[in-house]
C-alpha positions in Angstrom: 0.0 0.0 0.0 2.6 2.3 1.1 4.2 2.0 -2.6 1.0 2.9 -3.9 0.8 5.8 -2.0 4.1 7.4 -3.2 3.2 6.4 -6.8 -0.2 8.7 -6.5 1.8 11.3 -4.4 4.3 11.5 -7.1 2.0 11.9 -10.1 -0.1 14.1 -8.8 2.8 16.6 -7.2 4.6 16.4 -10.4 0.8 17.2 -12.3 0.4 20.1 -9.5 3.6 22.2 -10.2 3.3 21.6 -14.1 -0.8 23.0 -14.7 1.2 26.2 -12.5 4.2 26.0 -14.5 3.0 24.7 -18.1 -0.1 23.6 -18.9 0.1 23.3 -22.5 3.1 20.9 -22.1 1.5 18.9 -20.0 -2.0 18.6 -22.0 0.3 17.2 -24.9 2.4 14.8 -22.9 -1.0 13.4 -21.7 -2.2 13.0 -24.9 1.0 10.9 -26.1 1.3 8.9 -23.3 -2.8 8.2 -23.2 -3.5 4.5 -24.1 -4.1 4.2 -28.2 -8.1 3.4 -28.1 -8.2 7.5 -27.0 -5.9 9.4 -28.8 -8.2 9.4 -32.0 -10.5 11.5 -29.5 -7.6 13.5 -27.7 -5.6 14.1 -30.9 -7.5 16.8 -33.0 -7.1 19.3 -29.6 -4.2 18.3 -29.0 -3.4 19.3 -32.3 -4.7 22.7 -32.4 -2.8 23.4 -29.0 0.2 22.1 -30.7 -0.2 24.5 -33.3 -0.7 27.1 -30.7 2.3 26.5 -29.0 4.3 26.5 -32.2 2.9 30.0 -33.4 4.5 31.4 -30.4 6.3 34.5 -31.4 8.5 35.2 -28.4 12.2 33.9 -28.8 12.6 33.5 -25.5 9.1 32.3 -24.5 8.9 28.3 -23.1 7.5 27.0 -26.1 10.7 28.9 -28.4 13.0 27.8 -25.4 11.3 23.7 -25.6 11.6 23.8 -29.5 15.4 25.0 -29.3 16.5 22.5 -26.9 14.2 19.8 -29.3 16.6 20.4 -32.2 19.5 20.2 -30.0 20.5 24.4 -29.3 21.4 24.1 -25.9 23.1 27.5 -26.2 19.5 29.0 -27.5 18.3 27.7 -24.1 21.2 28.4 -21.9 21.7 32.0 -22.6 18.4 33.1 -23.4 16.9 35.9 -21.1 13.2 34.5 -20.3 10.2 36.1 -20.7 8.1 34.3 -18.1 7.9 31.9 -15.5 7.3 28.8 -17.6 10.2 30.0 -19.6 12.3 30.3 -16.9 11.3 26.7 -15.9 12.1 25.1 -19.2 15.9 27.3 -19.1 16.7 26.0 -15.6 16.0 21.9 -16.7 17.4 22.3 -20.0 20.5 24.0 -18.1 20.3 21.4 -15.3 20.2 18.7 -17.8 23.3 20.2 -19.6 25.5 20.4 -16.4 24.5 16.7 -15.9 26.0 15.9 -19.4 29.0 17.6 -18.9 29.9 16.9 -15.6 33.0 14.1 -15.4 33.6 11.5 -13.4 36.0 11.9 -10.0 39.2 9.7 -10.6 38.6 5.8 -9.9 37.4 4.7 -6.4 38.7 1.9 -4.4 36.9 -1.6 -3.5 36.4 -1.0 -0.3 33.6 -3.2 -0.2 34.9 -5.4 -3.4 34.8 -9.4 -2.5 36.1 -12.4 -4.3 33.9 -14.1 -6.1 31.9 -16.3 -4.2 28.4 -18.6 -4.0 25.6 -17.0 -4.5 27.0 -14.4 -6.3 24.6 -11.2 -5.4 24.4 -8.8 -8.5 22.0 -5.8 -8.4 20.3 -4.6 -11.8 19.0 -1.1 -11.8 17.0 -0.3 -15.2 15.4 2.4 -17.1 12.2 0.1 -17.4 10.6 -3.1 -17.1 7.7 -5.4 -17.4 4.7 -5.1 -17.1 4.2 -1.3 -17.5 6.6 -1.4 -20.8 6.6 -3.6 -23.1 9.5 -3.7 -25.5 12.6 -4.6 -26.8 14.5 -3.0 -23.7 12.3 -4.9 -21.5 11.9 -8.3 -23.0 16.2 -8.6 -22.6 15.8 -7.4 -19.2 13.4 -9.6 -18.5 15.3 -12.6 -20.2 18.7 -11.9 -18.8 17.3 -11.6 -15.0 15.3 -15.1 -15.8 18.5 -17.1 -17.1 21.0 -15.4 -14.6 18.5 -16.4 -11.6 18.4 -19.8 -13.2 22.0 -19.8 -13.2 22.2 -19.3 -9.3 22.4 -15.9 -9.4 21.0 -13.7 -6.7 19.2 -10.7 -8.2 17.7 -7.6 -6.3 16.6 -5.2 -9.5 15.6 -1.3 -9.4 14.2 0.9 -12.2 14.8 4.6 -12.4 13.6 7.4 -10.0 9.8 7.5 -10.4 8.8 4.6 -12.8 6.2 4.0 -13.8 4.3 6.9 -11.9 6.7 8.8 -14.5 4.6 7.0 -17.5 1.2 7.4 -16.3 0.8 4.8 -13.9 -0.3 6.7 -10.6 -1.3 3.7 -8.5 1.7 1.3 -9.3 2.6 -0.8 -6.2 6.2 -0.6 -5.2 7.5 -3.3 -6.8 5.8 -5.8 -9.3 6.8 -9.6 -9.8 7.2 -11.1 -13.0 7.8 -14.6 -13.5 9.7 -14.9 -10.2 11.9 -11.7 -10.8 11.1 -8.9 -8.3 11.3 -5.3 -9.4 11.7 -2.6 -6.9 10.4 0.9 -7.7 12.3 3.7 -6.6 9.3 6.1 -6.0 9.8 9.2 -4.3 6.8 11.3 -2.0 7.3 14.1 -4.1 8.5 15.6 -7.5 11.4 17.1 -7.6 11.8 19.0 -11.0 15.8 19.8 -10.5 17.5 17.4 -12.4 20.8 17.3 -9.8 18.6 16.8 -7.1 16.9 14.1 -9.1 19.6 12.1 -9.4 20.6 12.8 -5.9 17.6 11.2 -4.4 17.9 8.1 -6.9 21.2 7.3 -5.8 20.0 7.9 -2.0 17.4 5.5 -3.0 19.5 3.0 -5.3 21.9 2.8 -2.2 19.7 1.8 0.0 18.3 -1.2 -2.3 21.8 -2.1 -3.0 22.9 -2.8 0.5 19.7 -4.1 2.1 20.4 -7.1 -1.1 24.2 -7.5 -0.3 24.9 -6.9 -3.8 28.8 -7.0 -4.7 28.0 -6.1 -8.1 25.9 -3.2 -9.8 24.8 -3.2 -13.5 23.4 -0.5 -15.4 22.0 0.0 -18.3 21.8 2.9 -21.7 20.5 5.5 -21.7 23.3 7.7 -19.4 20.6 9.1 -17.2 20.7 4.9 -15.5 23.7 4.6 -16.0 25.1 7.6 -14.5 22.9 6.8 -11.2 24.5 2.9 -11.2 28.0 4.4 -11.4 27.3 7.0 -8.5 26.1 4.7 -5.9 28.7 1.9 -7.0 31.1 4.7 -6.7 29.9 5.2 -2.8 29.5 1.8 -1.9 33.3 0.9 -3.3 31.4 -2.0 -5.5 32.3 -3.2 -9.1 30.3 -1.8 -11.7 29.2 -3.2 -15.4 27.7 -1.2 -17.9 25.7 -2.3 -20.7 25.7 -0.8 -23.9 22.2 -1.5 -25.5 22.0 1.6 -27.8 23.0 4.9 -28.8 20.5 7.7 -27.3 22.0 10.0 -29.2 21.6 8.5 -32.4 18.1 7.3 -31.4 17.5 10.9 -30.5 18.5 12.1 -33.3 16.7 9.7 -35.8 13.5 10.7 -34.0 13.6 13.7 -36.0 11.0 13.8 -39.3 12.9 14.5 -41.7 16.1 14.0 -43.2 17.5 17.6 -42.8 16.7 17.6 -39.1 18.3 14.4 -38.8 21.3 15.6 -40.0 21.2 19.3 -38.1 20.3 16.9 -34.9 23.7 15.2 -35.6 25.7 18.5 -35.6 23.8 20.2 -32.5 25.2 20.5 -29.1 23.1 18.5 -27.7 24.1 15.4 -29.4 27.6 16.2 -28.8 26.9 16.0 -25.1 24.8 12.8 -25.2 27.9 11.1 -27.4 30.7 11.9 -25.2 28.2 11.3 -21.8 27.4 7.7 -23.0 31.2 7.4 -24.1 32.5 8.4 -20.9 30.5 5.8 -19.3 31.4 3.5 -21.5 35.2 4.0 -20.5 34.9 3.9 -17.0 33.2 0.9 -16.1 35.2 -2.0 -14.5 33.2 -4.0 -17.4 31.4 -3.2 -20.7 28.9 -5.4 -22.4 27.1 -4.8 -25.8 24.9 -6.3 -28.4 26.6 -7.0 -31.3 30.5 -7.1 -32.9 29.0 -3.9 -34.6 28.8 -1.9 -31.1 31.8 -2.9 -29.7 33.7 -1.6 -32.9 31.7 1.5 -32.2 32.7 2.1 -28.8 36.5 0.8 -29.7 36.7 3.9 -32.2 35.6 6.0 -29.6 38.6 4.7 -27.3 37.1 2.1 -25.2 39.4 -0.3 -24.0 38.9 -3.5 -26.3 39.7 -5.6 -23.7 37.2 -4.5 -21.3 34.2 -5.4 -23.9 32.4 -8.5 -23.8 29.5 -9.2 -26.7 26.2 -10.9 -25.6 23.8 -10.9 -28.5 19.8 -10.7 -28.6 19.1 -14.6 -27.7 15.8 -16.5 -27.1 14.7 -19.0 -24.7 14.0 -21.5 -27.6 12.1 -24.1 -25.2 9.8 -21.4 -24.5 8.7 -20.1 -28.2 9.1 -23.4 -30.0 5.3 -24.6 -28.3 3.9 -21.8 -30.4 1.3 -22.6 -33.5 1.4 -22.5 -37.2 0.6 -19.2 -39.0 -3.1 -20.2 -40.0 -3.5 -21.6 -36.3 -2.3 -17.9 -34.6 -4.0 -16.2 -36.8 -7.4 -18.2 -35.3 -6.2 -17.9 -32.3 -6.3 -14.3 -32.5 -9.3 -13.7 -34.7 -7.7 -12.8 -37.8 -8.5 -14.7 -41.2 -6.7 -17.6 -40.7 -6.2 -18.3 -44.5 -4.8 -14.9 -45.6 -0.9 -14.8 -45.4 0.4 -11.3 -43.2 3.6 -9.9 -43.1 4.9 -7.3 -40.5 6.5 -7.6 -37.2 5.8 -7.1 -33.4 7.5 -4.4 -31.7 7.7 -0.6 -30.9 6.2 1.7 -33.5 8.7 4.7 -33.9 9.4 6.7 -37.1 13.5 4.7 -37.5 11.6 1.5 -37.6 10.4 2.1 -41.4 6.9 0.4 -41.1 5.6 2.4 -43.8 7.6 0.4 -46.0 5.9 -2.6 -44.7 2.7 -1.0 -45.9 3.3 0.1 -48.9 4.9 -3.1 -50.0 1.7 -5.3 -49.1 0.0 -2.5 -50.7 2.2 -3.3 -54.0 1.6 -7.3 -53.2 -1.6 -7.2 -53.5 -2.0 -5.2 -56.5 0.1 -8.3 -58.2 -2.8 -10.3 -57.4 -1.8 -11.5 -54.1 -3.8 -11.6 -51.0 -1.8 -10.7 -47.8 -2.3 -8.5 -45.1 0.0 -7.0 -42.7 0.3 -7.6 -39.2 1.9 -4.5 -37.2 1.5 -5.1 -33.8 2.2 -2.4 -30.8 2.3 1.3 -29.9 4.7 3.8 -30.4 4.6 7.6 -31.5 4.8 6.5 -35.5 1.0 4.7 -35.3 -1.3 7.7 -35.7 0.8 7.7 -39.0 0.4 4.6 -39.9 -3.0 4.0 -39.4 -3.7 7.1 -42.2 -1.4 5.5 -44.3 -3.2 2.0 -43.7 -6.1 3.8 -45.0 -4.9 6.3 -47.9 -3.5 3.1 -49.6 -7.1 1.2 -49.6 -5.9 -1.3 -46.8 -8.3 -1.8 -44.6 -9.7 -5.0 -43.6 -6.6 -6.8 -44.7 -3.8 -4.3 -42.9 -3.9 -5.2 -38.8 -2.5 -2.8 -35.8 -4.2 -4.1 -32.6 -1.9 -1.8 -30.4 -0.3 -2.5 -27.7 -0.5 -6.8 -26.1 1.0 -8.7 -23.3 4.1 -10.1 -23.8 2.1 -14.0 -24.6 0.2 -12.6 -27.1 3.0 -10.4 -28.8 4.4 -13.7 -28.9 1.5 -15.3 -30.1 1.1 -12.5 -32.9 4.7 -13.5 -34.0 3.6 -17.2 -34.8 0.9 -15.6 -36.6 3.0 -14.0 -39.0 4.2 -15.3 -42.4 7.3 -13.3 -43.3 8.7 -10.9 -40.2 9.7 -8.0 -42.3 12.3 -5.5 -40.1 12.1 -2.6 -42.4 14.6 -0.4 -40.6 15.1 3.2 -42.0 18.5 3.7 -42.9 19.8 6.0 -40.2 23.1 6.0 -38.1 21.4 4.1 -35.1 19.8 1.6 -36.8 23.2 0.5 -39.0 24.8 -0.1 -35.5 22.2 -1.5 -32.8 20.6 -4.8 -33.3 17.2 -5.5 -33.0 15.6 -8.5 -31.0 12.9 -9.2 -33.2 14.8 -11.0 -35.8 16.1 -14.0 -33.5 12.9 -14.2 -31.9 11.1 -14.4 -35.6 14.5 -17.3 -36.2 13.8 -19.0 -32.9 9.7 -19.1 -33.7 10.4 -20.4 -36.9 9.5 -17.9 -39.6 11.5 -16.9 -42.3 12.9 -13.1 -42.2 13.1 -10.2 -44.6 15.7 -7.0 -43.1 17.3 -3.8 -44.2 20.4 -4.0 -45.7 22.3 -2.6 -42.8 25.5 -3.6 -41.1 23.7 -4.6 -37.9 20.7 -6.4 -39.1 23.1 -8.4 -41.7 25.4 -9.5 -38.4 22.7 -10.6 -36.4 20.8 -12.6 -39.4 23.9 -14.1 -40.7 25.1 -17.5 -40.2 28.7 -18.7 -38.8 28.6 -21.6 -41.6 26.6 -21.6 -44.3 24.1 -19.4 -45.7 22.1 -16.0 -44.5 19.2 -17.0 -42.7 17.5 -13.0 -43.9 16.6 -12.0 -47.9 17.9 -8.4 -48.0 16.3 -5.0 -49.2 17.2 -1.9 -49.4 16.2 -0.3 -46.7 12.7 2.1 -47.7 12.4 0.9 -51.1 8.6 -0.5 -51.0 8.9 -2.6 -54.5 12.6 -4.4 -53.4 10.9 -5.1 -50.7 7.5 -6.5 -52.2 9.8 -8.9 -54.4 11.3 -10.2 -51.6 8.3 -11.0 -49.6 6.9 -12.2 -52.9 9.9 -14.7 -53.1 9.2 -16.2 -49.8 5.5 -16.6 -49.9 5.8 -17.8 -53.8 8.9 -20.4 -52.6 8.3 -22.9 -50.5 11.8 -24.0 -50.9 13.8 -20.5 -50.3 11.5 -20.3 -47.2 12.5 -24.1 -45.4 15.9 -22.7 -46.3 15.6 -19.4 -44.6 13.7 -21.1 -41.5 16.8 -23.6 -41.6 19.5 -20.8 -41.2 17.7 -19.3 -38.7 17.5 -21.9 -36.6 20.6 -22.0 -36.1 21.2 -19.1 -34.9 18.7 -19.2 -32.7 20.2 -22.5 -31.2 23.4 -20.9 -30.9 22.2 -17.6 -29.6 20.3 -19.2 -26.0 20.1 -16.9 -22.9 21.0 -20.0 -20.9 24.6 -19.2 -22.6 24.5 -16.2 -22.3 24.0 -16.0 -18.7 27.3 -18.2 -18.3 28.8 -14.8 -20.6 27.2 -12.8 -17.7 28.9 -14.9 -14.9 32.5 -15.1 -16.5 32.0 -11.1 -16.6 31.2 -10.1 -12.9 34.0 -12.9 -11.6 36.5 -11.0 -14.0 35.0 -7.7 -12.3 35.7 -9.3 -8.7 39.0 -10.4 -9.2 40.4 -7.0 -10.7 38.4 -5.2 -8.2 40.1 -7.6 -5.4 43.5 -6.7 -7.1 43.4 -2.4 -6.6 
């Protein structure tokens, strides 16, 4: 009850000072964050208050001020002289948030409390997110790693950031959920405190606490640096080993969140990207231990002068045992009440602009004026599905195109099975040639034949130590490459037992039962340096 309590105290402290502070901010966060079945009602004022915000003529007002700091002027921000008090408020976080990013770390700190390895090993987790409030790729290898390693014999105590998920819309959230035996702790404050510094303060305070009442002698953090920076803090003041895992690149993610090609490219030369790059980078080079997703990323964070040595590679796996119970396409697709005869294409996952979904579209669109009847199957939520449902509908494709929203984490499973071809269309941008998505190996491991991008990362994790490519290739947002691809599978029955083939053996090879042992040889590693200082 008590966690409960601090999750409606939170939410409705932090909705308090912002109606004062910034109303029109807040209306339009509501309205993104508000489940899918109500935006259609939400969206057309939120809208016209969007445009109102954006017709704001003073250069120093809070809505010029929040627009300058969205295309990465931090100076803009920084140096402005505000108009009012809402502009003053956005200056001071956007100025908080940029001392944050440029603050360095104090010189290494001993081991005072750094053990040998010994039985049960104790590591603590602390995460952006988790299950059940998010569902996505972030979470589902969260989710998977804490299950193997707690298999393994691992003792886990896990925290997620300062505020989740009151911070999302979740005002009632107990203070910690269990999922599948793995507990997750909620670091929920009484009241919200809008200064970044002090923020992070508390969640140390907080993450300290947690930390030593487990009897961790490791901590592990996660991207984006905001986690990480907290993990690294209280590992710092509790003289434990610390590993950081690399999952992304926020400020290529950040970047590629912009609409349009040329504001991609002016994100990548703004200030605030800068700061992001060398934030994450700094983390990455002074954890005891790094661990990333793919060969790709560590070459990335190698060129950016992290130590080689200190980089260990644990890739996207699956539990197979778990996803091999699943049914045939035609069976899902009864299962779930869609036609059961009519192939679909598509994938499950978050629905965000990098993703390239469109093309996904607009290739079944193409398929089907060849005479073939498919649909497509784009399942979950995301800031990209208002979009795509208008496009589902400017290209005639209703009744055969499917977005249910967002699902569980059985029946996003489920939904998988149900699929055909898993087409990853990934837009072309920096982030998406270097991370590597889970979706693939889980489409490998469920036994469905695979259509990506032709990007570095999505070639790496679709490819095959002997033998062939378990993945056709397309260029990535070219709908009519990648209509003949999709043809080629659903018009082969051969190419497609091949492709099913390949990829299960990846999947075999890629088990989070291994990977966990990857995990284990890490932390002793960590123990033994930190033993040696």
């Amino acid at each position: 009850m008590t966690g409960r309590l601090r999750s409606l105290s939170l939410a409705l402290s932090f909705a308090a000072r912002t109606v004062l502070d910034d109303p029109a901010w807040l209306m339009l966060n509501a309205v993104q964050r508000a489940p899918s079945r109500l935006r259609p009602v939400l969206g057309r004022p939120a809208r016209w208050l969007e445009r109102r915000v954006s017709q704001e003529k003073d250069p120093a007002g809070a809505a010029s001020l929040r627009a300058a700091w969205a295309r990465g002027d931090a100076s803009a921000v920084v140096d402005a002289v505000a108009t009012s008090r809402a502009a003053a408020r956005v200056q001071a976080r956007v100025t908080e948030q940029v001392e944050l990013l440029r603050a360095r770390s104090a010189p290494a700190h001993p081991r005072s409390s750094a053990s040998a390895p010994r039985e049960p090993l104790r590591v603590h987790h602390h995460l952006t997110n988790s299950l059940p409030h998010t569902l996505s790729g972030y979470t589902q290898r969260s989710h998977s790693v804490l299950t193997a390693q707690r298999r393994a014999g691992i003792e886990l105590s896990v925290s997620t950031r300062l505020g989740y998920p009151a911070t999302i819309g979740v005002p009632l959230a107990p203070g910690s959920d269990t999922v599948d035996a793995i507990r997750y702790e909620r670091l929920v404050p009484w009241t919200f405190q809008p200064d970044h510094r002090k923020r992070l303060a508390s969640e140390v305070d907080l993450l300290c606490a947690r930390i030593t009442a487990a009897g961790s002698q490791i901590v592990q953090t996660t991207t984006p640096w905001t986690t990480g920076e907290a993990g690294r803090l209280a590992a710092a003041r509790l003289g434990l080993p610390w590993v950081h895992e690399v999952r992304g690149l926020p400020e290529e993610t950040w970047a590629a969140s912009h609409e349009t090609v040329e504001r991609r490219d002016a994100a990548m030369q703004s200030t605030r990207y800068r700061l992001i790059r060398d934030k994450e980078t700094e983390l990455a080079a002074t954890a005891d231990a790094v661990i990333t997703l793919s060969a790709t990323m560590r070459g990335e964070l190698i060129s950016r002068g992290v130590d080689a040595d200190r980089i260990a590679v644990i890739a996207n796996s699956v539990d197979v045992d778990t996803l091999a119970g699943l049914p045939d396409p035609s069976g899902a697709r009864s299962s779930l009440g869609l036609p059961p005869d009519r192939p679909l294409v598509g994938s499950v996952g978050s629905l965000v602009g990098y993703e390239g979904l469109d093309t996904t579209l607009r290739a079944v669109a193409m398929l089907r004026s060849r005479g073939l009847d498919v649909g497509a199957l784009i399942v979950g939520d995301g800031v990209a599905r208002p979009d795509l449902l208008r496009l589902v509908s400017s290209l005639g494709l209703q009744g055969v195109a499917h977005l249910p929203g967002r699902v569980n984490r059985a029946t996003a499973a489920r939904y998988v099975a149900a699929l055909d071809v898993v087409a990853v269309p990934r837009r072309a941008d920096r982030v998406t040639r270097l991370v590597t998505p889970l979706k693939p190996v889980e489409a490998m491991a469920v036994g469905r034949p695979v259509v990506v991008s032709d990007l570095p990362a999505l070639r790496e994790v679709t490819t095959t130590t002997e033998g062939p490519n378990a993945a056709l290739v397309a260029s990535a947002g070219d709908p009519r490459e990648w209509a003949d691809r999709l043809e080629e599978i659903l018009r082969d029955p051969v190419l497609r037992d091949r492709l099913v083939s390949a990829g299960h053996l990846i999947a075999n090879d890629r088990t989070w039962v291994r990977a966990a042992g990857t995990y284990r040889k890490v932390y002793d590693n960590c123990l033994v340096s930190a033993r040696s200082l």
